[in-house]
Every structure is written in structure tokens, then in C-alpha cells.
BAVOLO-910610 format. One record per residue: x, y, z of N, C-alpha, C in turn. Coordinates in Angstrom, 1 decimal, always signed. Layout:
% BAVOLO-910610
+--------+--------+--------+--------+---------+--------+--------+--------+--------+
!  neast ! nnorth !    nup ! caeast ! canorth !   caup !  ceast ! cnorth !    cup !
+--------+--------+--------+--------+---------+--------+--------+--------+--------+
!      X !      Y !      Z !      X !       Y !      Z !      X !      Y !      Z !
...
+--------+--------+--------+--------+---------+--------+--------+--------+--------+
This chain:
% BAVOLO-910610
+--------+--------+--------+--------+---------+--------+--------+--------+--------+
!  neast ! nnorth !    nup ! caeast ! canorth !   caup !  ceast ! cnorth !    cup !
+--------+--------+--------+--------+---------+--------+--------+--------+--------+
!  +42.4 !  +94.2 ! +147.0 !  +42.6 !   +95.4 ! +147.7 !  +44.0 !  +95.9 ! +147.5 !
!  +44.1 !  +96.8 ! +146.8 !  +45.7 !   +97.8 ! +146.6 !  +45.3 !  +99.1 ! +146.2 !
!  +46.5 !  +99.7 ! +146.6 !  +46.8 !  +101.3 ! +146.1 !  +46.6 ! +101.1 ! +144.5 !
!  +46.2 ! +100.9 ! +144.0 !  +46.5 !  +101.0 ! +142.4 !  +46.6 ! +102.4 ! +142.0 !
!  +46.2 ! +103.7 ! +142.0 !  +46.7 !  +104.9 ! +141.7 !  +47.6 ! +105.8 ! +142.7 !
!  +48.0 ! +105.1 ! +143.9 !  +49.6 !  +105.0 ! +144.6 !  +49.0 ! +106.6 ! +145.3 !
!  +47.3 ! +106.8 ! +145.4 !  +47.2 !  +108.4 ! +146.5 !  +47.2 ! +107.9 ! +148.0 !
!  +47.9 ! +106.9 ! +149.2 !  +47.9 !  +106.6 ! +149.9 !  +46.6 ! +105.7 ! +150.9 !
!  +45.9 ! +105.6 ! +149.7 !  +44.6 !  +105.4 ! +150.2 !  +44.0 ! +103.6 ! +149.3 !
!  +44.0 ! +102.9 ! +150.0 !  +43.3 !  +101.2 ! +148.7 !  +42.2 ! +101.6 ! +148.7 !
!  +41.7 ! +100.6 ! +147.2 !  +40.8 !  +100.4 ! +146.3 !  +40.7 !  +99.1 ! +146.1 !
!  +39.1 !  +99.0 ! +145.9 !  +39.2 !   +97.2 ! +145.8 !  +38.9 !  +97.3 ! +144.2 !
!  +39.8 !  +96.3 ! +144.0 !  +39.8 !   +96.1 ! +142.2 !  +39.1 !  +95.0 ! +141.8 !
!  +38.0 !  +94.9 ! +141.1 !  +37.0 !   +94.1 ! +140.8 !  +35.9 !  +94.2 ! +139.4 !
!  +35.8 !  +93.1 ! +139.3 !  +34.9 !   +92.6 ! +137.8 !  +33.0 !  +92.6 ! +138.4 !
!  +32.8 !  +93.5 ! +138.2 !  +31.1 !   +93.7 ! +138.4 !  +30.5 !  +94.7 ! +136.6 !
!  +29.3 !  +93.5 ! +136.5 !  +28.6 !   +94.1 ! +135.2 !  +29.7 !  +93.9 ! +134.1 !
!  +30.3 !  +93.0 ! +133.9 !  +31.0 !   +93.2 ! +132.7 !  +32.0 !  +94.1 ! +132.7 !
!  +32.6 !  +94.8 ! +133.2 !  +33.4 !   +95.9 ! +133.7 !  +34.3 !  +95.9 ! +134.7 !
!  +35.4 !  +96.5 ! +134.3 !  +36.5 !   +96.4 ! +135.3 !  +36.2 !  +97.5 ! +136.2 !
!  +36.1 !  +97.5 ! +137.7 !  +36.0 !   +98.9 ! +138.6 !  +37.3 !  +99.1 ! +139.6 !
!  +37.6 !  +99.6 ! +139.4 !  +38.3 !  +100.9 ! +140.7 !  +37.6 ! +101.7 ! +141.8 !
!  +36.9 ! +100.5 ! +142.6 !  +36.2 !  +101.1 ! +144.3 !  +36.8 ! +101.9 ! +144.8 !
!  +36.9 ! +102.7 ! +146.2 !  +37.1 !  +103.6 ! +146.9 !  +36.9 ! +102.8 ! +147.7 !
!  +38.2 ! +102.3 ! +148.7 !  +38.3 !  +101.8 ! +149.6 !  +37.4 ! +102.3 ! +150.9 !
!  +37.1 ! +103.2 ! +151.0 !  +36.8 !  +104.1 ! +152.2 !  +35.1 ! +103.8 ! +151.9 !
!  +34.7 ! +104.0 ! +150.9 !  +33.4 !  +104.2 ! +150.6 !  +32.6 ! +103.1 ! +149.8 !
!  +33.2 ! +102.7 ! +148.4 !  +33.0 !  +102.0 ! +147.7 !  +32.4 ! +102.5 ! +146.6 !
!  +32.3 ! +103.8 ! +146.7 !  +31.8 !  +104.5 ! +145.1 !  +33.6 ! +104.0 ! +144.1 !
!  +32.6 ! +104.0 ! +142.8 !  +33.1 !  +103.9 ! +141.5 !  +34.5 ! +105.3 ! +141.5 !
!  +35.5 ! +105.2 ! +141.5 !  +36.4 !  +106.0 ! +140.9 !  +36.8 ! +106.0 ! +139.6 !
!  +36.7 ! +104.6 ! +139.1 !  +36.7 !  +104.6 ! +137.2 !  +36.5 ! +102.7 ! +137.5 !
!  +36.1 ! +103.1 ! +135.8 !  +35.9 !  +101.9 ! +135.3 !  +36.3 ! +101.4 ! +134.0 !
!  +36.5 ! +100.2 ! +133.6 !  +36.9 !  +100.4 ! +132.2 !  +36.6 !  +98.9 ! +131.3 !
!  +36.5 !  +99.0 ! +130.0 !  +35.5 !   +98.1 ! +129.3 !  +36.8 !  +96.6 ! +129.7 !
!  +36.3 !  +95.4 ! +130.0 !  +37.0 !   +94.6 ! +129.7 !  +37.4 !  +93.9 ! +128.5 !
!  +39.0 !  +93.7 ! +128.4 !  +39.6 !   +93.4 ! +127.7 !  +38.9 !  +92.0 ! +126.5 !
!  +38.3 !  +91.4 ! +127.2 !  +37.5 !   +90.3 ! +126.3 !  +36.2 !  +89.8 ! +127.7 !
!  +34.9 !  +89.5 ! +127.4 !  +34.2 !   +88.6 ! +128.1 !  +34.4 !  +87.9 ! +129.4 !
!  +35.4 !  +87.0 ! +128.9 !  +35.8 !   +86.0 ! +129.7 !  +37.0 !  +86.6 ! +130.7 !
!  +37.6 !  +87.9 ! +130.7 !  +38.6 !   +88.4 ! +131.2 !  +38.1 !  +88.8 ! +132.7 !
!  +38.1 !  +87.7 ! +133.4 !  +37.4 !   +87.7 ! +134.9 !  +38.2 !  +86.8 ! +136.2 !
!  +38.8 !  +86.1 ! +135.2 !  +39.0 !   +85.0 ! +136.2 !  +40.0 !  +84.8 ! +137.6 !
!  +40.9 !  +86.1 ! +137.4 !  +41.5 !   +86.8 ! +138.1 !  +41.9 !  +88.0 ! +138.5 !
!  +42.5 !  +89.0 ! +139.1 !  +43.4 !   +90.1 ! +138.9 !  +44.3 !  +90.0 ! +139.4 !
!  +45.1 !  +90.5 ! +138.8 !  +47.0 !   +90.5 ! +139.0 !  +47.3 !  +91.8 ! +139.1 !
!  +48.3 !  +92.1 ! +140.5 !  +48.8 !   +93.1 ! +139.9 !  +50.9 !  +92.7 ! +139.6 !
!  +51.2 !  +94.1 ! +138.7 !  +52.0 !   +93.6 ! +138.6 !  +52.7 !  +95.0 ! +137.4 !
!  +54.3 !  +95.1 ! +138.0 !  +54.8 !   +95.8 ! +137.6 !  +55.8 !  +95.6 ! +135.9 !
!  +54.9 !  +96.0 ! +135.4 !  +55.7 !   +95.3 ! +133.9 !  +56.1 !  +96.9 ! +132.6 !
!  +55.8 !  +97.9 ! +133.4 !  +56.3 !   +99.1 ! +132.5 !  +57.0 ! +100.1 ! +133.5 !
!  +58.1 !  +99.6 ! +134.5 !  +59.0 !  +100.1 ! +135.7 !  +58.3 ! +100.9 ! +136.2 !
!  +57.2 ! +100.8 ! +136.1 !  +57.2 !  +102.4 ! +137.5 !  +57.6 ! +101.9 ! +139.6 !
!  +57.8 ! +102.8 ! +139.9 !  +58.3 !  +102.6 ! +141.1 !  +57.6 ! +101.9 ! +142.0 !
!  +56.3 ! +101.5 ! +141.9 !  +55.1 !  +100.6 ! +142.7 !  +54.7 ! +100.0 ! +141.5 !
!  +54.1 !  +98.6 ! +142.0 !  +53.0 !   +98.0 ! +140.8 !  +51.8 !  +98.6 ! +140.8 !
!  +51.8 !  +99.2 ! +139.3 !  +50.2 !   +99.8 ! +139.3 !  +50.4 !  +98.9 ! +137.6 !
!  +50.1 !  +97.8 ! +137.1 !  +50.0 !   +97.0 ! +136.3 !  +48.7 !  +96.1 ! +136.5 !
!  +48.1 !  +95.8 ! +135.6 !  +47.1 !   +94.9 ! +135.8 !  +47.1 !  +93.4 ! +134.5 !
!  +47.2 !  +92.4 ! +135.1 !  +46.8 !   +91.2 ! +134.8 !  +45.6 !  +91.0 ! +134.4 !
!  +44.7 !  +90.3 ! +133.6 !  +43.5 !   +89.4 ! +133.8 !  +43.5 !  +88.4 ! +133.2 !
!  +42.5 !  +87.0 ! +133.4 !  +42.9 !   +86.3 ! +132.5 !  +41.4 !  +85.4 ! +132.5 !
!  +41.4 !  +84.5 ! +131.5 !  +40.2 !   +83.7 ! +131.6 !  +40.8 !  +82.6 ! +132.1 !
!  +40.1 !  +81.5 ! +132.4 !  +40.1 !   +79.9 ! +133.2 !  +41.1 !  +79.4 ! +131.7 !
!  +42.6 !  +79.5 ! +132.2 !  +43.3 !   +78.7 ! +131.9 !  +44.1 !  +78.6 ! +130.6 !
!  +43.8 !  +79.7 ! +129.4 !  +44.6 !   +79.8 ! +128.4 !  +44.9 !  +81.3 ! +128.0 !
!  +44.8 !  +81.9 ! +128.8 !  +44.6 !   +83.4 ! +127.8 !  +44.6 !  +84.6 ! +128.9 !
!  +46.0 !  +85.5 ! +128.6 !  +46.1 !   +86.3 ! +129.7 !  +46.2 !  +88.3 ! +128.8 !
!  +45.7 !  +89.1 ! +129.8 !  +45.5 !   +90.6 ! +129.0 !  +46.4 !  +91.2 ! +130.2 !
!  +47.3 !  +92.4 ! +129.2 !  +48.7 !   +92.7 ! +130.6 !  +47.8 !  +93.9 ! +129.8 !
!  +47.6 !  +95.2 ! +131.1 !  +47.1 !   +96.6 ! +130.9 !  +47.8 !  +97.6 ! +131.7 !
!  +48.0 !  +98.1 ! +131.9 !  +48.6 !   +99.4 ! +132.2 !  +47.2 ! +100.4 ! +133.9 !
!  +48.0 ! +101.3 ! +134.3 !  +46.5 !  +101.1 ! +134.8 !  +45.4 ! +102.5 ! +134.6 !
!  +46.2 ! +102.7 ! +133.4 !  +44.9 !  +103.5 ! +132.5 !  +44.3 ! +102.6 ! +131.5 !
!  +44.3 ! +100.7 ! +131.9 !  +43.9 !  +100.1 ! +131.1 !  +44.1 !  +99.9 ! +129.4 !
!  +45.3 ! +100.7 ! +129.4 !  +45.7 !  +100.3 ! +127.8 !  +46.8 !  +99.2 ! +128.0 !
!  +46.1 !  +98.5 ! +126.7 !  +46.7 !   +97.0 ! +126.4 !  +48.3 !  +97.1 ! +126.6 !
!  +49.1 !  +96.2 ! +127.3 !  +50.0 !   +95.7 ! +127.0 !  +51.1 !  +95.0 ! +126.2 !
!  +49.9 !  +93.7 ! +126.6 !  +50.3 !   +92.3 ! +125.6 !  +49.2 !  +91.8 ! +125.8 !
!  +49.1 !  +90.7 ! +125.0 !  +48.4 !   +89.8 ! +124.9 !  +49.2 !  +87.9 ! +125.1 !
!  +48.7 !  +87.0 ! +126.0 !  +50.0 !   +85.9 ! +125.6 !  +48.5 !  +84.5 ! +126.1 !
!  +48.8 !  +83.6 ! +124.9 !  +47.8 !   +82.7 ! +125.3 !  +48.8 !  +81.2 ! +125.5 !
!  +48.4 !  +80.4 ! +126.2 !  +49.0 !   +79.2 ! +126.5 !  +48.1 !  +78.6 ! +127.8 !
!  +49.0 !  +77.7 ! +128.3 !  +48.6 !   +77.1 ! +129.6 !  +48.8 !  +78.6 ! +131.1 !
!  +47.9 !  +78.5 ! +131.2 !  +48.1 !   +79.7 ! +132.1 !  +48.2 !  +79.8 ! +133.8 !
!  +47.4 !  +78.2 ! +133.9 !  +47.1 !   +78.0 ! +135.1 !  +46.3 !  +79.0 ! +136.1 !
!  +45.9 !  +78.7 ! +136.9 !  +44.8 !   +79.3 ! +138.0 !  +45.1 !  +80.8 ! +138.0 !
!  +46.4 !  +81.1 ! +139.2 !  +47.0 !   +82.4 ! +139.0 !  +48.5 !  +82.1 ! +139.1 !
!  +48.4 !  +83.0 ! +137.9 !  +50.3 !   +83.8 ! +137.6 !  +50.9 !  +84.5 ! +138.5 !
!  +52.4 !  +84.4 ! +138.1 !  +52.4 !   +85.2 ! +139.6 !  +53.8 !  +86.0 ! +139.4 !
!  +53.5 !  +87.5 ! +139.6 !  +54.7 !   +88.3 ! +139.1 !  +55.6 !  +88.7 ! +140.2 !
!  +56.8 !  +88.2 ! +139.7 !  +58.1 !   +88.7 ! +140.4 !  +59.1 !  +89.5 ! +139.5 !
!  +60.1 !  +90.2 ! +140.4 !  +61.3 !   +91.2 ! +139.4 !  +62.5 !  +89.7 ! +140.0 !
!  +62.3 !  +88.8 ! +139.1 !  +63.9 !   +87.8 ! +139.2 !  +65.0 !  +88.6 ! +139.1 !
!  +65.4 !  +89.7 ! +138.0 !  +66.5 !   +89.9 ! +137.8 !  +67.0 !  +91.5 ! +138.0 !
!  +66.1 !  +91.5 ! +138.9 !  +66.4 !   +93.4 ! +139.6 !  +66.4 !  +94.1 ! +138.5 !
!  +65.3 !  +93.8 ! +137.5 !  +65.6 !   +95.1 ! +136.5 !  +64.8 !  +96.2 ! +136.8 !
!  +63.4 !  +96.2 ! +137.4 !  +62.5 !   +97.2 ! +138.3 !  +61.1 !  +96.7 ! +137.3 !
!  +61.7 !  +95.3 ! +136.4 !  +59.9 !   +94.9 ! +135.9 !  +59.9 !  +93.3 ! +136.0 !
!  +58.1 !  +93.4 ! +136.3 !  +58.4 !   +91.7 ! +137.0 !  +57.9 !  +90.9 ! +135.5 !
!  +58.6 !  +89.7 ! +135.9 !  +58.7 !   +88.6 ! +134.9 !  +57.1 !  +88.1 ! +135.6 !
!  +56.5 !  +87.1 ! +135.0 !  +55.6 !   +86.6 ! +135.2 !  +55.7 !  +85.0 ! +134.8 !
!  +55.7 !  +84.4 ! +136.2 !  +55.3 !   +83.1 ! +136.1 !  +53.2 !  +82.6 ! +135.9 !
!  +53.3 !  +81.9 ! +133.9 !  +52.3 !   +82.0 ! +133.9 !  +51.9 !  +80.6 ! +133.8 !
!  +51.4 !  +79.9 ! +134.5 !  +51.1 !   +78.3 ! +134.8 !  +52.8 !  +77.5 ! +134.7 !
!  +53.0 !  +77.3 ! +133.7 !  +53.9 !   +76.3 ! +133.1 !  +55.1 !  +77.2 ! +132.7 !
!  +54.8 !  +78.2 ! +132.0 !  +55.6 !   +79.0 ! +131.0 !  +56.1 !  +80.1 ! +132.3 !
!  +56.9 !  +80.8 ! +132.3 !  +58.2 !   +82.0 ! +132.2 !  +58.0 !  +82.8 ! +131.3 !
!  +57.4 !  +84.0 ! +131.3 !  +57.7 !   +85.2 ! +130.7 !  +58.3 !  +86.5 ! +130.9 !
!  +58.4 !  +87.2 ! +130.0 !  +59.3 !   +88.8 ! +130.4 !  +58.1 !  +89.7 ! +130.8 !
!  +58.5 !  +90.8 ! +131.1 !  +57.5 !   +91.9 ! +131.3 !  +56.8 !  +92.1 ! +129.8 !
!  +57.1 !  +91.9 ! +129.0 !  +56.9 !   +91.9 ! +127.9 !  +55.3 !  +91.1 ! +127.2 !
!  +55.3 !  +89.9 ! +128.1 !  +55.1 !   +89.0 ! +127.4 !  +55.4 !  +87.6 ! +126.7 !
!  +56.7 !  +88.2 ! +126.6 !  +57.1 !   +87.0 ! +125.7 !  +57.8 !  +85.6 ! +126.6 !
!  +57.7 !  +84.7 ! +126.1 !  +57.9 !   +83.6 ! +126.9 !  +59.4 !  +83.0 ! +127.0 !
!  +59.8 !  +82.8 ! +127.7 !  +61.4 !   +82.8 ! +127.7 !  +61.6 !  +81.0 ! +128.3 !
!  +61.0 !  +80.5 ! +129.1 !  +61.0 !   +79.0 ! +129.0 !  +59.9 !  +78.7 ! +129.4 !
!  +59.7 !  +76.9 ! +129.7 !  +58.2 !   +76.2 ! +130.3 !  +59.3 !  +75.3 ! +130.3 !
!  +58.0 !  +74.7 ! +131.9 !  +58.4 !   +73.6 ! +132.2 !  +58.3 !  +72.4 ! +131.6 !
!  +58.9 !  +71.3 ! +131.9 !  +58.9 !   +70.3 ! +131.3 !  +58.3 !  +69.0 ! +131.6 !
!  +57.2 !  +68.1 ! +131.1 !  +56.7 !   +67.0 ! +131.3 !  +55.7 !  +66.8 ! +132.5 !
!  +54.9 !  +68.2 ! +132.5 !  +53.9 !   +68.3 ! +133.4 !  +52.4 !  +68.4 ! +132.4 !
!  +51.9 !  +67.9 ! +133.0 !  +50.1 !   +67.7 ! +132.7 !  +49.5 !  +68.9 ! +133.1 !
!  +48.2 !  +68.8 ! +132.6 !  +46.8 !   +69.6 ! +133.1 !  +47.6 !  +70.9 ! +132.9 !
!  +47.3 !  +71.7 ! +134.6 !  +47.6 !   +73.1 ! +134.5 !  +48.3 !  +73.1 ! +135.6 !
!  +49.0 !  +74.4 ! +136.1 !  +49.3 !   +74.7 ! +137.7 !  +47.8 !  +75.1 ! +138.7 !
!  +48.3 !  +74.1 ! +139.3 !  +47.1 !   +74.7 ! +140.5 !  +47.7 !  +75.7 ! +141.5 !
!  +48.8 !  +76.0 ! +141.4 !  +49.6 !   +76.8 ! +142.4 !  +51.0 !  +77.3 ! +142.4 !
!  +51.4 !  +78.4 ! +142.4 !  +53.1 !   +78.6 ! +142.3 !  +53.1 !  +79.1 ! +143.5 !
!  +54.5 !  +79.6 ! +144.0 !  +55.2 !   +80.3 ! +144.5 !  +56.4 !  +80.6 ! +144.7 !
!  +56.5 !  +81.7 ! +144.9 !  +58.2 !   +82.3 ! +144.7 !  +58.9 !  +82.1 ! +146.5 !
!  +60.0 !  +81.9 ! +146.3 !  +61.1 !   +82.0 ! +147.7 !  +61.9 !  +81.1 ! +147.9 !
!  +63.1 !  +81.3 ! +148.5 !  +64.2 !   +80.7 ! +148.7 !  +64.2 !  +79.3 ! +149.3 !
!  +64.1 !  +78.6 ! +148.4 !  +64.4 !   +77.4 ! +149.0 !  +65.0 !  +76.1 ! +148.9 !
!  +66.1 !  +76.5 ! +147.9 !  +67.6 !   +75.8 ! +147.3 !  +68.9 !  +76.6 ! +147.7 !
!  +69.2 !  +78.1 ! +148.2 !  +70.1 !   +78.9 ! +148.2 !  +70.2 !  +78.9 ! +149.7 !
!  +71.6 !  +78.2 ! +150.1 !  +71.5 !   +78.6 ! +151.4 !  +72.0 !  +80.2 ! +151.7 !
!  +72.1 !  +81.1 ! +150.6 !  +72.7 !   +82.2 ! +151.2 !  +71.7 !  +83.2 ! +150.7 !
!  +70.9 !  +82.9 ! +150.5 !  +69.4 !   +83.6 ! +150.3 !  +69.4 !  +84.9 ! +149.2 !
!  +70.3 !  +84.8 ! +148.4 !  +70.4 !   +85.7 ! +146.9 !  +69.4 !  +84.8 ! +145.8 !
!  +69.1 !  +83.8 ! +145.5 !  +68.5 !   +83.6 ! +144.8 !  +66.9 !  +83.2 ! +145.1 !
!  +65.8 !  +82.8 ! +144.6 !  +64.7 !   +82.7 ! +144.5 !  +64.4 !  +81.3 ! +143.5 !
!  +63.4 !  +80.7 ! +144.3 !  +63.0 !   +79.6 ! +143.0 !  +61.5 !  +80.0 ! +143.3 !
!  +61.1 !  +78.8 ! +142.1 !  +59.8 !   +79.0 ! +142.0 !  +59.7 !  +77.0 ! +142.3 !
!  +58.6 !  +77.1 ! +142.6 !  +57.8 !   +75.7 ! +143.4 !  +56.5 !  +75.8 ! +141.9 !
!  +55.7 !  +75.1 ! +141.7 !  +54.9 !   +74.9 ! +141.2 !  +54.3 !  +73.7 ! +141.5 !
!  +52.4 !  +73.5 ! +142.0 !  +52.0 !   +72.5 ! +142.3 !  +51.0 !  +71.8 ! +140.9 !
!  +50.6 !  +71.2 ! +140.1 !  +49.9 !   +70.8 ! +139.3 !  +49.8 !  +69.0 ! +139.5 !
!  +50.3 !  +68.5 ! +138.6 !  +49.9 !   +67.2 ! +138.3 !  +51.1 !  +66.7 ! +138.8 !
!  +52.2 !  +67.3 ! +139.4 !  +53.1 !   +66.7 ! +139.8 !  +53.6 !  +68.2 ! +141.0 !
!  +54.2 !  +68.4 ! +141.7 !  +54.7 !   +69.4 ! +142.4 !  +56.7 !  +69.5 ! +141.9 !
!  +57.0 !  +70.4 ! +141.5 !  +58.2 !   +70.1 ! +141.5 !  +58.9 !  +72.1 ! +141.4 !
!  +59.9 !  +71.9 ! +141.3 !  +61.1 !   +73.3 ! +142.1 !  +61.8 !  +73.5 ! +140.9 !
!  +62.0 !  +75.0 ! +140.2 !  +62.6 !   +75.5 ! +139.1 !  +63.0 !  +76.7 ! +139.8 !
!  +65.0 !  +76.7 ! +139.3 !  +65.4 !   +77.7 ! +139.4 !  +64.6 !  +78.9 ! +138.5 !
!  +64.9 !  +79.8 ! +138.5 !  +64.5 !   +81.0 ! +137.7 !  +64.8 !  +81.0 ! +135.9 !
!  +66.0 !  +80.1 ! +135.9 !  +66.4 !   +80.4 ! +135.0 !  +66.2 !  +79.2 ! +133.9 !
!  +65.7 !  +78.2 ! +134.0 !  +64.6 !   +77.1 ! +133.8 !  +65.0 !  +75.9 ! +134.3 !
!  +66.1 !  +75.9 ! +134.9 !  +66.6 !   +74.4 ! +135.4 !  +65.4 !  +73.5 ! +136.5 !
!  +65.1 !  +72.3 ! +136.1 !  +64.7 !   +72.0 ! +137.5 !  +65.2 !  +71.2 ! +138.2 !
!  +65.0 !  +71.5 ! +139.8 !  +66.0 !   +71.6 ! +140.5 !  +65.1 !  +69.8 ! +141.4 !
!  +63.9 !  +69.8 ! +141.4 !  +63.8 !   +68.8 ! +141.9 !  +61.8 !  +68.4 ! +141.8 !
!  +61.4 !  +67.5 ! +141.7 !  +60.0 !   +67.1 ! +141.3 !  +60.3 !  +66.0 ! +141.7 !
!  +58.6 !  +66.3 ! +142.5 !  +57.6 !   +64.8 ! +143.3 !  +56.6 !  +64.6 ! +142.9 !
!  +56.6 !  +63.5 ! +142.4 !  +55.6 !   +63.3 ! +141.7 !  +54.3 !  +62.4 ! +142.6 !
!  +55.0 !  +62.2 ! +143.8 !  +53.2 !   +61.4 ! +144.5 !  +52.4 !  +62.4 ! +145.0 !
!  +52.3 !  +63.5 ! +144.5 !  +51.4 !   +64.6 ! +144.9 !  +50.3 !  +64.2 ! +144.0 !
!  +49.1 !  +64.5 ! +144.1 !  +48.0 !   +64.5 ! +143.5 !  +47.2 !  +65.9 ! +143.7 !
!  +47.4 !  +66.4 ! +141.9 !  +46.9 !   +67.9 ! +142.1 !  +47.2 !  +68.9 ! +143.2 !
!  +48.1 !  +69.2 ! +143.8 !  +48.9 !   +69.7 ! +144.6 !  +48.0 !  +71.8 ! +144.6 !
!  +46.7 !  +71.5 ! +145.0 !  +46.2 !   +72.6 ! +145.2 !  +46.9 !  +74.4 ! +145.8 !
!  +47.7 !  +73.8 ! +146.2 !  +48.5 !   +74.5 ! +147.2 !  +49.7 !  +74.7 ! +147.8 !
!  +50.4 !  +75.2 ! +147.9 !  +51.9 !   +75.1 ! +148.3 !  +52.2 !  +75.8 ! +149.7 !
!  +53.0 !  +75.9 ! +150.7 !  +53.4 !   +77.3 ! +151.1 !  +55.0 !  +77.0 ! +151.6 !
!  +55.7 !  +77.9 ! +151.9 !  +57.5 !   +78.0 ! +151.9 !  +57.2 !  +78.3 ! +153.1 !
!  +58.8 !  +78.3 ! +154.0 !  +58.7 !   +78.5 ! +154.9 !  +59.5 !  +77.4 ! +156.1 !
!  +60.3 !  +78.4 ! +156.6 !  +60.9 !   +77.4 ! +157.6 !  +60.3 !  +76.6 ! +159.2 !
!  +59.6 !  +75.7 ! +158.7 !  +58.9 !   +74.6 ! +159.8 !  +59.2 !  +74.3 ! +161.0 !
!  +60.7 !  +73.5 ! +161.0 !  +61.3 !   +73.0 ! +161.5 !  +62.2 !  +73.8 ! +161.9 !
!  +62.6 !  +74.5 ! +163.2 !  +63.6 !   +75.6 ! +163.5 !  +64.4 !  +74.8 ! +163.9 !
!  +64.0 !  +73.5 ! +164.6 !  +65.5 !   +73.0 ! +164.9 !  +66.4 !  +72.3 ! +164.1 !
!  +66.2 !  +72.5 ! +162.8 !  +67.0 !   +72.1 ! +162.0 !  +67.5 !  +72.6 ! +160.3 !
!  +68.4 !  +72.5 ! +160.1 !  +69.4 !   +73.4 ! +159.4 !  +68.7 !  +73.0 ! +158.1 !
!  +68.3 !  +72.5 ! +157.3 !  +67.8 !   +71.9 ! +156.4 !  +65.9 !  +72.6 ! +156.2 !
+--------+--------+--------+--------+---------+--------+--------+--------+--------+
């Protein structure tokens, strides 16, 4: 459910019949539709700002686990980028430039596409990321968490900052200060 054509109004974005649709939040008639990118291009939607416009009207899709389609949201192709992809990717602007990078399973990429690092000495896939502050006590920076075959914490910039490894498949993550009575 998002604004994707930014007229004040959501739309649920969804894979029915083979086909990408753009519902009418209000109603649920068809506003457009458009062929998907390959078959298997179902297994999620992303959105996500990767050609600066001032809101994310970008779209993601990908199949179960190697293969992702970046579209625009008149659905013309992007990129294309295949690897370990994990469940879902997950787009942030790390570097204030007004386009988000995309954390895609393992790998770090640009708005682009192109892959700028991966992590290191992790198995299988990610079962889960997330973005937010939780190495910076002065809250300018951002890491990313990733749960898979091991759970472990990367700056942005590909350092890692710390991995635990008695997690088993780590489905899930969430951030978040717990504990208020304490500084840590």
C-alpha cells in the first residue's frame, strides 16, 4: 500500500494474473498494469528511490533469492543485478545523495545497481535486514543488522562492526531502545 503516483491518494501494488497492477486504494479497480519483468518476478515489491525524484515512486521485484528488476514507475527497466538476494532488500539514501542504495541480501549496492561491497563469511541467504542506529551514540550514522546464518552489524561502508554467531537462521530482527533505564 503506497502513493506510487504521489496524487495524495494509496494504491495497493500487487502481482495478480501474471501482471503487475496499480489498484485504487479507494476502490480497487485497475489504474494500470504492466507486463512483468520475467515470470518469476513476484516474490516481492520494493519500493524505492533510485532515479532522485522527491518521493519514492521506484519499484523493486525479485524472484526467491537470486535475481532482482529495478523499474521506474512507468515500469521501464532500470537495472538488472543477480546474486544472493535474500528474502527482501532494503532501500536506504546512506549518503544524502536523494537516491537509495539498496541493501540486497549479502551485497551493498548503488542506485544503480552496481554492487559496491558483500559481506563476509556468511552462508545460505539473509533472512532479514535492517537499517538504524545502533553503534553511533550521536545518531549521524546508520548501520545495517542482517539476520541469516549468523546475525551480525555492518557499518554502511562495509566494515563489520560485530557478529553472533549462536543465532540460528535469525528470521527476524527489530532495533530499538528496550531498556530505558540504561545508557547502552
Amino acid at each position: 500500500i503506497y502513493d506510487i503516483d504521489q496524487d495524495g491518494y494509496n494504491e495497493v501494488l500487487c502481482v495478480m494474473d501474471k501482471e503487475f497492477r496499480i489498484l485504487a486504494g479507494s476502490n480497487g479497480k485497475i489504474k494500470n498494469s504492466f507486463k512483468l519483468p520475467d515470470e518469476n518476478a513476484h516474490d516481492c515489491i520494493i519500493i524505492a528511490n533510485l532515479t532522485g525524484n522527491e518521493e519514492a515512486q521506484d519499484i523493486i521485484l525479485k524472484n526467491r533469492y537470486s535475481k532482482l528488476w529495478a523499474v521506474d514507475n512507468n515500469f521501464k527497466q532500470l537495472w538488472i543485478y543477480e546474486g544472493n538476494v535474500g528474502h527482501y532488500p532494503w532501500p536506504y539514501d546512506f549518503n544524502k545523495d536523494g537516491f537509495d542504495e539498496i541493501v540486497a541480501g549479502y551485497d551493498f549496492l548503488d542506485h544503480n545497481g552496481k554492487k559496491i561491497w558483500s559481506c563476509k563469511n556468511l552462508d545460505d541467504h539473509a533472512d532479514c535486514i535492517w537499517i538504524g542506529n545502533v553503534s553511533s551514540s550521536t545518531g549521524d550514522e546508520v548501520d545495517i543488522v542482517i539476520g541469516g546464518s549468523v546475525t551480525v552489524l555492518y557499518d554502511w561502508h562495509g566494515s563489520e562492526l560485530w557478529r553472533y554467531e549462536g543465532s540460528v537462521e535469525s528470521q527476524h530482527v527489530a532495533l530499538g531502545r528496550f531498556c530505558h533505564d540504561r545508557d547502552e
